[in-house]
C-alpha positions as CSV (number, residue, x, y, z in Angstrom):
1,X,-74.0,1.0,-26.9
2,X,-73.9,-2.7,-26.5
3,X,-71.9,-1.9,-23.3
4,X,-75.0,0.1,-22.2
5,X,-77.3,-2.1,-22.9
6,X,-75.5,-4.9,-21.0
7,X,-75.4,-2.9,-18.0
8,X,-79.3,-2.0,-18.0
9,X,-80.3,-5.6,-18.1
10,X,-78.0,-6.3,-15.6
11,X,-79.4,-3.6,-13.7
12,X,-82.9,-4.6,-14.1
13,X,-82.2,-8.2,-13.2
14,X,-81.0,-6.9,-10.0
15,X,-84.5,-5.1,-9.5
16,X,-86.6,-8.1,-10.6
17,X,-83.9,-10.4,-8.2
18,X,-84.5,-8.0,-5.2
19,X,-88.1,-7.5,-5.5
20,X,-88.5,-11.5,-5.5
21,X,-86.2,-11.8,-2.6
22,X,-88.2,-8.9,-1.0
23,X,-91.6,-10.8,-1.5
24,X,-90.3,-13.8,-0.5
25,X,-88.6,-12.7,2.7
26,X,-92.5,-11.7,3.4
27,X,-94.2,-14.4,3.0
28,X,-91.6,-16.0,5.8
29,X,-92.4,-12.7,8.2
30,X,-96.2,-13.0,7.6
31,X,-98.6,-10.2,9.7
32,X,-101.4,-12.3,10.4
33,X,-104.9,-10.7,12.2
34,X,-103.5,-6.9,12.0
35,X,-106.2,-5.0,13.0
36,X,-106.2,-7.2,16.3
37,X,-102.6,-6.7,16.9
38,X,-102.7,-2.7,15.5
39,X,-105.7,-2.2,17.9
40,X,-103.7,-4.2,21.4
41,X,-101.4,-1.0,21.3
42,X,-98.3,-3.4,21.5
43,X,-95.9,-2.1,18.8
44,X,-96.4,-5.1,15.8
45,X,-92.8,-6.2,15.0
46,X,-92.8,-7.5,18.4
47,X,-96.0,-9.1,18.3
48,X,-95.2,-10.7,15.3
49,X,-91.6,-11.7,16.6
50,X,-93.2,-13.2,19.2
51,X,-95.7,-15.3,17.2
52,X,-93.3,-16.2,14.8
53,X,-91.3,-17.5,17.8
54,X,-93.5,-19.2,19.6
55,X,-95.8,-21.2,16.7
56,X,-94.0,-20.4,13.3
57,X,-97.6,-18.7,12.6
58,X,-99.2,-22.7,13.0
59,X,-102.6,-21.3,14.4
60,X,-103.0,-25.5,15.9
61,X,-99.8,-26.1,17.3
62,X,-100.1,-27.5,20.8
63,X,-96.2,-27.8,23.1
64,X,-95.0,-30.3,25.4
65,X,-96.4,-28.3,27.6
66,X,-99.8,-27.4,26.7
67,X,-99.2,-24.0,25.0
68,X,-101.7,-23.4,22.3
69,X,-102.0,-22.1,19.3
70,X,-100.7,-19.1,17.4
71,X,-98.8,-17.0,20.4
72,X,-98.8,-20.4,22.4
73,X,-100.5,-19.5,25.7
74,X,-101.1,-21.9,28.3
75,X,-104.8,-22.4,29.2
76,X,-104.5,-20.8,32.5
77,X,-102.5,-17.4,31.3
78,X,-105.4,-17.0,28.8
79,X,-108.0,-17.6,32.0
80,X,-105.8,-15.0,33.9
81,X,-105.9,-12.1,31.0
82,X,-110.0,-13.3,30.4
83,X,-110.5,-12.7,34.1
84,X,-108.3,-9.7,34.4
85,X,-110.1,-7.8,31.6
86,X,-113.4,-9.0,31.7
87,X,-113.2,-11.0,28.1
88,X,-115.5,-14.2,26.7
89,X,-114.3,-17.2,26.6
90,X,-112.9,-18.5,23.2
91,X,-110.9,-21.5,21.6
92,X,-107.5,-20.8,22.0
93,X,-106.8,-22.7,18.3
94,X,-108.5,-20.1,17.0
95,X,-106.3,-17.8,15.8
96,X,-107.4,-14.6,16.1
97,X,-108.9,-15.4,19.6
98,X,-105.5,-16.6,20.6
99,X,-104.0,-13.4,19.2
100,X,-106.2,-11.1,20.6
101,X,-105.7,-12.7,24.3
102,X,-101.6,-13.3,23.6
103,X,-101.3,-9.2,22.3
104,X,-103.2,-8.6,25.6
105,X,-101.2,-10.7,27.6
106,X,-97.8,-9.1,26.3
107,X,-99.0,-5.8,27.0
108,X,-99.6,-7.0,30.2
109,X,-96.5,-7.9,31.0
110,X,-94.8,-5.1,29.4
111,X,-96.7,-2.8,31.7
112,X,-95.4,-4.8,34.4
113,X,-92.0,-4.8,33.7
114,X,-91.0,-1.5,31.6
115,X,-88.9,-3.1,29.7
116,X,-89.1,-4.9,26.7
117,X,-86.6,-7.7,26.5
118,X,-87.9,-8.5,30.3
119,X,-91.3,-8.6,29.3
120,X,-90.4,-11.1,26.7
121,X,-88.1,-13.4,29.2
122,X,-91.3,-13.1,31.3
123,X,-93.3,-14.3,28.1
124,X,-91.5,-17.4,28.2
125,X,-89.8,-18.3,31.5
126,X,-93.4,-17.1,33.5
127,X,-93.7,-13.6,35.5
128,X,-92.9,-15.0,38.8
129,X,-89.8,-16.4,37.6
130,X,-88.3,-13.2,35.6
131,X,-89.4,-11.3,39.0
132,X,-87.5,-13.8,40.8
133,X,-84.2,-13.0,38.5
134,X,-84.9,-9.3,39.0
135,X,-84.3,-9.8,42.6
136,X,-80.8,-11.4,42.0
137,X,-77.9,-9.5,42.0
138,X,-76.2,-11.8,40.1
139,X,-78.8,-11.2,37.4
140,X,-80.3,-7.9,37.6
141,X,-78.3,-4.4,39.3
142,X,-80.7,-2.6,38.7
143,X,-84.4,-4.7,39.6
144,X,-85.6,-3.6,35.9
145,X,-83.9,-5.3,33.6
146,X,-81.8,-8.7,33.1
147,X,-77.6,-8.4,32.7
148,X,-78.1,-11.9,32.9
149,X,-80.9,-14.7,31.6
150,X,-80.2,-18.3,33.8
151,X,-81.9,-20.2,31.4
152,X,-80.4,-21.2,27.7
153,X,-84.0,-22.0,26.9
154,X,-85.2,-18.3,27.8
155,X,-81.8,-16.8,26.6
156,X,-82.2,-18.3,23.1
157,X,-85.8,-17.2,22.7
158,X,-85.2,-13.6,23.9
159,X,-82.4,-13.4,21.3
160,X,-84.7,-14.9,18.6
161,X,-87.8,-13.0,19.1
162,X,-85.4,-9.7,18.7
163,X,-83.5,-11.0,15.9
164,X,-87.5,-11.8,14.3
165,X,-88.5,-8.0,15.5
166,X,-85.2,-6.3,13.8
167,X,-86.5,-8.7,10.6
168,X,-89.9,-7.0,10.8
169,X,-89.0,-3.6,11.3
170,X,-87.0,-4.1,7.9
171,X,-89.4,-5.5,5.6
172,X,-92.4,-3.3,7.1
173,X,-91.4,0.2,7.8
């Protein structure tokens, strides 16, 4: 009995242990703004992987290179996807302006390229430069997608955001 009884708090400890690790691991893969990202008909664990990337979910960060806010969109790729679709101008710090243009802007580009992990190079190395690889044999045999990513910067990112996305699928499904 005392064997028993060892085994069930063990067991229970386990729970409680997992269930923490569970919550915690959660509060690191945050879902900010759903119904904005459920509504841009990108699928969210890449959404999220992508914002997780690009800001660590930091609604005011601003890069080096004047990327803002929470998906960190430069000024004139938000004044492209407002033109494009006809969209008010907002305050790209705000954060569910920002996601609301960045979901739009991904679904863009995934439109234009088909495939995912492209889309995402093209995310972060521009669309004229991923179309640029696609043209080069020596990066792309098929014109679709990338065998090979030139730059570490854009090669580290693609890896991360899908490394973030498998990480969402996980503790969300």
């Amino acid at each position: 009995m005392k064997y028993v009884r060892s085994l069930l708090l063990c067991a229970a400890a386990a729970v409680l242990l997992s269930a923490a690790l569970y919550a915690s691991l959660r509060l690191c893969y945050r879902r900010p703004y759903p119904s904005i990202v459920k509504e841009s008909g990108v699928e969210p664990a890449l959404v999220y992987a992508v914002m997780k990337a690009e800001s660590g979910f930091d609604e005011n960060t601003v890069s080096r290179a004047g990327a803002v806010g929470l998906m960190q969109l430069l000024p004139s790729t938000a004044e492209f996807i407002v033109r494009r679709e006809g969209l008010a101008e907002g305050d790209l710090l705000d954060g569910a302006y920002n996601t609301m243009i960045g979901c739009r802007y991904l679904s863009y580009l995934i439109g234009r390229f088909s495939d995912e992990h492209t889309a995402v190079c093209a995310y972060n190395a521009g669309e004229g430069t991923v179309r640029a690889w696609l043209r080069d044999p020596a990066y792309s045999s098929d014109g679709k997608t990338l065998q090979t990513i030139p730059y570490p910067e854009t090669r580290a990112y693609e890896k991360k955001v899908f490394d973030f996305k498998k990480k969402y699928q996980i503790l969300y499904q």
